[in-house]
C-alpha positions as CSV (number, residue, x, y, z in Angstrom):
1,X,0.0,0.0,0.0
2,X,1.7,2.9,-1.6
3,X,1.5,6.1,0.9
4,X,-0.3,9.2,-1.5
5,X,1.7,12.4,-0.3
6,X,0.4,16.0,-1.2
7,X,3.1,18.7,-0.7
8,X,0.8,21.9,-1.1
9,X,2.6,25.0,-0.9
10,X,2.8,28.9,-1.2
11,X,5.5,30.6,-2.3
12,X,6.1,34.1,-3.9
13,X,9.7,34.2,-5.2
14,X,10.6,30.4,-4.6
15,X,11.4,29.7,-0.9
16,X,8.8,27.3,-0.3
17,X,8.3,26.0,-3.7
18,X,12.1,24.8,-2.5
19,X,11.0,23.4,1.0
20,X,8.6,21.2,-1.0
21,X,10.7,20.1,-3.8
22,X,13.4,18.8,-1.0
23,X,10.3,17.3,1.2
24,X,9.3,15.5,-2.4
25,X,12.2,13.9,-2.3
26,X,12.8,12.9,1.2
27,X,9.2,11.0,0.7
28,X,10.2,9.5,-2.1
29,X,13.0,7.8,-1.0
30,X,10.5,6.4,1.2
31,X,8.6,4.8,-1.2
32,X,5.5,7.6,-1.5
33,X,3.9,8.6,-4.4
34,X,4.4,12.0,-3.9
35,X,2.7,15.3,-6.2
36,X,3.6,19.1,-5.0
37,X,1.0,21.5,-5.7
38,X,0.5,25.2,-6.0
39,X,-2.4,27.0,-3.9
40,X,-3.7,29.6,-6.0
41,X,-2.0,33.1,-6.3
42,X,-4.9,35.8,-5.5
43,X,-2.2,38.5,-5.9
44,X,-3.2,41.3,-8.6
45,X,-1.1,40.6,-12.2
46,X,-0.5,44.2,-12.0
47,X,1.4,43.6,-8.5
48,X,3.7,40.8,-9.5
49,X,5.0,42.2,-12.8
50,X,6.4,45.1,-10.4
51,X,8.4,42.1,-8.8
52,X,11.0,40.9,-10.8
53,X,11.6,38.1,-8.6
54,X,7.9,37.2,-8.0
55,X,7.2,37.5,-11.6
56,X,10.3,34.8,-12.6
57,X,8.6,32.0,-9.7
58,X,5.3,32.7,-11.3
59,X,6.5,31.9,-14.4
60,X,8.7,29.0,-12.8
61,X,5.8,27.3,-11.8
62,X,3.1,27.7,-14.1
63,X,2.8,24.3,-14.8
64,X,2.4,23.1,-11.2
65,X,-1.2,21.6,-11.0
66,X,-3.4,24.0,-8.4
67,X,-4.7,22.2,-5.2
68,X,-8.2,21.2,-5.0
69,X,-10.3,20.0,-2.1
70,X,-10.6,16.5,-4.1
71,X,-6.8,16.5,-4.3
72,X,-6.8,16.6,-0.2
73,X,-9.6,13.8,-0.4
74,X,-7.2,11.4,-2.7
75,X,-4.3,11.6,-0.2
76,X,-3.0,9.9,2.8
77,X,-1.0,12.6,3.9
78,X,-0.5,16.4,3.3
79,X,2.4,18.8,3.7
80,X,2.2,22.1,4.0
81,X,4.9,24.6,3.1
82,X,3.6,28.2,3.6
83,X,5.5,31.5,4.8
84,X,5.1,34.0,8.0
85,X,2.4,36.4,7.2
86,X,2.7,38.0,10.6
87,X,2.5,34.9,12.7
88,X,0.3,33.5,10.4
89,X,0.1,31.7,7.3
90,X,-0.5,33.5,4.0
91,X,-3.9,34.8,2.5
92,X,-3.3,32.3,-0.7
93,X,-2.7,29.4,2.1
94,X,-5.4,30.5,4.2
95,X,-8.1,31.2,0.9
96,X,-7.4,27.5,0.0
97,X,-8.0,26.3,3.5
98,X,-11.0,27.9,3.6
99,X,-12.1,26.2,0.5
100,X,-12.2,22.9,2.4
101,X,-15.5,23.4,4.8
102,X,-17.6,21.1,2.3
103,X,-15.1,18.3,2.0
104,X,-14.5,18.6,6.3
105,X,-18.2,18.8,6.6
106,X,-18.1,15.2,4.9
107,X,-15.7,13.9,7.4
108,X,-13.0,13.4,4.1
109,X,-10.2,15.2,6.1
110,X,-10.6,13.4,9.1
111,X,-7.6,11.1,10.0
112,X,-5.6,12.7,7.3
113,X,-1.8,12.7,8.3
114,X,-0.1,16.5,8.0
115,X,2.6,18.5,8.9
116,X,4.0,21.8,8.3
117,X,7.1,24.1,6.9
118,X,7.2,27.7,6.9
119,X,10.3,30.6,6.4
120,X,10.2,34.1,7.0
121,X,13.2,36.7,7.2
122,X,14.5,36.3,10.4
123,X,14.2,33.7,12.8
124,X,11.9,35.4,15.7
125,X,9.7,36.2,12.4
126,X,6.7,34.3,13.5
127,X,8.3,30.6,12.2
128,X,6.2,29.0,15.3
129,X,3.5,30.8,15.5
130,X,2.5,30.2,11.8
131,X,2.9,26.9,12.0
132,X,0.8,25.9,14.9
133,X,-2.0,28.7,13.2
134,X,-2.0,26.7,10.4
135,X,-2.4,23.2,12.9
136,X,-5.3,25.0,14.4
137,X,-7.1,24.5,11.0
138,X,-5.9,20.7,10.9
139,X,-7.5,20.1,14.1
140,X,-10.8,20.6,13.2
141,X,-10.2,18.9,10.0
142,X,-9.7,15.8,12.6
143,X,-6.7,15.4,10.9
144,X,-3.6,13.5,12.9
145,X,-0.9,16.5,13.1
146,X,3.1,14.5,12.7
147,X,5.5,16.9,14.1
148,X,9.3,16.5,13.7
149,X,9.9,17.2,17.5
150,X,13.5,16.2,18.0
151,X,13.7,12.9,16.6
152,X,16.9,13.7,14.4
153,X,19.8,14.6,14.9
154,X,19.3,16.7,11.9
155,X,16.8,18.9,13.2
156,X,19.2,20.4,16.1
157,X,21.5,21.4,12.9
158,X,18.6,23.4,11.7
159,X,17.5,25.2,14.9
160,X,15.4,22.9,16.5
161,X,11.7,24.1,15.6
162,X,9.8,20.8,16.8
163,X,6.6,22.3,15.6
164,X,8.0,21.6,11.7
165,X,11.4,22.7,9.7
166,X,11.5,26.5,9.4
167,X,14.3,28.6,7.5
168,X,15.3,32.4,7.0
169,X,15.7,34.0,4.3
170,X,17.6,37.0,3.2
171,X,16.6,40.4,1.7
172,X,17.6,38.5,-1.7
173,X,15.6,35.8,-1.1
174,X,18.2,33.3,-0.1
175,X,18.4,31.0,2.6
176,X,20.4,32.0,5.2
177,X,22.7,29.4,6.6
178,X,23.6,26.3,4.8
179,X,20.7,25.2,2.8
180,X,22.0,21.2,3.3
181,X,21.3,21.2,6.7
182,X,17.6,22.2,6.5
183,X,17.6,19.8,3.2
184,X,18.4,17.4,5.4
185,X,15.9,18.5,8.7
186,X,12.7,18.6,5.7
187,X,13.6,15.2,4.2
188,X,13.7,13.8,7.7
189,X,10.4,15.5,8.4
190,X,8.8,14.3,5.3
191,X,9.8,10.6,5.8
192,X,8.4,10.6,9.7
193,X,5.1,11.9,7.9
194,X,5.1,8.9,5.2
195,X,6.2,6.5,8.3
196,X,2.8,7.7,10.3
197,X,1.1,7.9,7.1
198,X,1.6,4.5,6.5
199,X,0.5,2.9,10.0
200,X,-2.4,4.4,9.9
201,X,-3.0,3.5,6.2
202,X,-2.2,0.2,7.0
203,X,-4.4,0.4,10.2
204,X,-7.5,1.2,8.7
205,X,-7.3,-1.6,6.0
């Protein structure tokens, strides 16, 4: 029974769109079936083409499917990658969220497996707080929240968040630190979600 892992994430100028792509691959290795998707941009044309760096991800990314509630229905487990919006996730993450009250409302989002990633530029930024806004939400979806905690060594490297990996970024949009060592605390974090994932897939067959 093959674990089906959504990686749904928000990013403006590529930051989380990274998070995910590195958590893709940490699942992988663990034998998921693994799709990232995009949560729609609500953000004005007008107000990205003033962005040079906004516009290029947009572009980037254009072919990344958009998430649905149906996609969250299909999967065994989600991940969420979505930065500090002053302690709080982003409108595009939150809109899509919000999106979800008919498929909850139908019990399909109950027992899902999730966890979640966030960055922001600096590292009193809000990283916490937005993550445990956005596991507010996964609570009432009923949902089974997987936390990274400190079961790595890896994590430590990466400044020990145990509510899920969080990075900094730069005014250039770059990760501050070495970007192997949070490589290495997502992957970790997204093969502990395919390892829940998987006992409760297992456990409800």
């Amino acid at each position: 029974m093959t674990v089906k892992l959504a990686i749904v994430y928000y990013s403006s100028t590529g930051t989380n769109y990274l998070l995910a792509q590195w958590a893709a691959e940490g699942a992988k290795e663990s034998g998921a079936d693994v799709t990232i998707y995009r949560v729609e941009e609500t953000v004005p044309q007008s107000v990205i083409e003033g962005n040079p760096a906004w516009k290029a991800h947009v572009e980037e990314t254009k072919d990344i499917p958009v998430i649905t509630p149906d996609d969250i229905v299909n999967a065994d487990a989600i991940i969420f990658s979505t930065p500090t919006r002053f302690g709080n996730v982003a409108a595009q993450m939150k809109q899509f969220l919000d999106t979800t009250g008919g498929i909850w409302f139908n019990g399909k989002t109950v027992n899902k497996v999730v966890s979640a990633m966030t960055s922001a530029q600096n590292p009193h930024g809000g990283q916490e707080a937005t993550i445990l806004s956005l596991y507010t939400t996964m609570y009432h979806w009923g949902a089974i929240v997987v936390t990274p905690g400190y079961t790595d060594q890896s994590l430590y490297a990466a400044g020990g968040n145990p509510y899920g990996t969080s990075v900094s970024v730069d005014q250039n949009n770059e990760i501050v630190g070495d970007k192997e060592v949070y490589k290495k605390a997502v992957q970790h974090q997204a093969k502990r979600v395919v390892t829940v994932a998987d006992w409760v897939k297992k456990g409800n067959q």
